[in-house]
C-alpha positions in Angstrom: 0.0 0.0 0.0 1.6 3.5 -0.8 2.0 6.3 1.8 -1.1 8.1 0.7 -3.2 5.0 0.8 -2.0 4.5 4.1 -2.4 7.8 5.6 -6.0 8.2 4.5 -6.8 4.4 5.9 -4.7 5.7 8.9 -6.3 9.0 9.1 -3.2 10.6 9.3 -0.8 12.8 7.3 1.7 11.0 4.9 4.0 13.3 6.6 3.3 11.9 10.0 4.1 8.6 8.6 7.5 9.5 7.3 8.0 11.4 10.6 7.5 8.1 12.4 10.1 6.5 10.2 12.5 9.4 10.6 12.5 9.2 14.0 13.2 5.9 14.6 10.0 4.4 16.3 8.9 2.4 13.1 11.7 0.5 11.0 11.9 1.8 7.2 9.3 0.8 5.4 9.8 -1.6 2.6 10.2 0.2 -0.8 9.4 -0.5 -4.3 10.5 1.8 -7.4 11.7 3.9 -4.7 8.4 4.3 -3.0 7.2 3.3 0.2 5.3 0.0 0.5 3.3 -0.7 3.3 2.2 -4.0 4.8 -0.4 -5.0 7.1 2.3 -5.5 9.3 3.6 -2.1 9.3 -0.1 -0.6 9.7 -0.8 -2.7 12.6 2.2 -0.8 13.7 1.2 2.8 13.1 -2.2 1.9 14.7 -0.5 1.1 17.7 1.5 4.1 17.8 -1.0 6.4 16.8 -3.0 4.7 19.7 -0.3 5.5 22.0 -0.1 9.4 21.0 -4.1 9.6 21.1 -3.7 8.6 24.8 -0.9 11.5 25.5 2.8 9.0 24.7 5.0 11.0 23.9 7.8 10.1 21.2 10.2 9.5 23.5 8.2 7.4 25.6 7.2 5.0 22.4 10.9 4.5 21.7 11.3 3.6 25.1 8.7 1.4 25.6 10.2 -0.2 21.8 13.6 -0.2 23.7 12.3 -1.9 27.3 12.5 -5.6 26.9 10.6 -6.4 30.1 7.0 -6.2 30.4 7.7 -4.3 33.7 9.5 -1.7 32.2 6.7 -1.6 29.6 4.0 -1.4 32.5 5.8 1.1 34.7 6.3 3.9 31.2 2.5 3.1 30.9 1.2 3.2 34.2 3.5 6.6 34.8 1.4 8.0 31.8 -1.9 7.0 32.8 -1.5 8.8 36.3 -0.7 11.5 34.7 -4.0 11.2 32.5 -5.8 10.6 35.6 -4.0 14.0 37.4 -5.3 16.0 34.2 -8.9 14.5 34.7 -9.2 15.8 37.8 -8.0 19.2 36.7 -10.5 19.1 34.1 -13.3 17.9 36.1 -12.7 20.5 39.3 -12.7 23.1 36.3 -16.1 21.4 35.1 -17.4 21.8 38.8 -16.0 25.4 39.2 -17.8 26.1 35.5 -21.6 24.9 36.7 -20.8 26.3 39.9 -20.7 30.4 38.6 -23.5 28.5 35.3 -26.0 28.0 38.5 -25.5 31.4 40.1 -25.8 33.2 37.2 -29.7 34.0 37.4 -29.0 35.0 41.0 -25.7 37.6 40.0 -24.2 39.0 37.5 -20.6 37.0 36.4 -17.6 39.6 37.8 -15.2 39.1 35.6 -13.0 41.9 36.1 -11.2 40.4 39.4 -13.0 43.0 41.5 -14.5 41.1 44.8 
């Protein structure tokens, strides 16, 4: 499959997919005529990184999960990201409750906004 194929079955940029290459965090991809030729193989492989950046991994932290060879290595990166998800949930949702907080007073007061108390 050629980089365009792949991107739009990806729902990515061909540019992200030669960034991912570039980088080091998916071997070179296979190429024919001088173009890229992608197998199932190597989209099973972008899925999984592209899965990893939706949920906040960073670069870095894909190459060194790639580079870990013990699945408690692998779990500790992970588990250190998702308490860091879990930390921004709770800023979010304290922001959310703030939010419906001043939404619910609104009929009773007009918003100040301008820091005055």
């Amino acid at each position: 499959m050629k980089i365009n194929e792949a991107a739009k079955q990806l729902q990515t940029s061909a540019w992200t997919l030669r960034y991912y290459e570039q980088v080091g965090i998916m071997a070179p991809v296979t190429r024919i005529s001088g173009m890229r030729d992608y197998t199932a193989a190597d989209i099973a492989q972008i899925k999984d990184i592209l899965d990893l950046r939706d949920c906040g991994v960073t670069i870095e932290e894909i190459k060194q999960l790639q580079a870990e060879n013990s699945v408690t290595g692998q779990r500790q990166i992970l588990t250190t990201q998702a308490a860091e998800l879990r930390s921004q949930i709770d800023q979010l949702q304290d922001s959310l409750e703030r939010l419906e907080t001043k939404i619910t007073r609104l009929p009773e007061q007009a918003l100040q906004v301008s820091g005055e108390a």
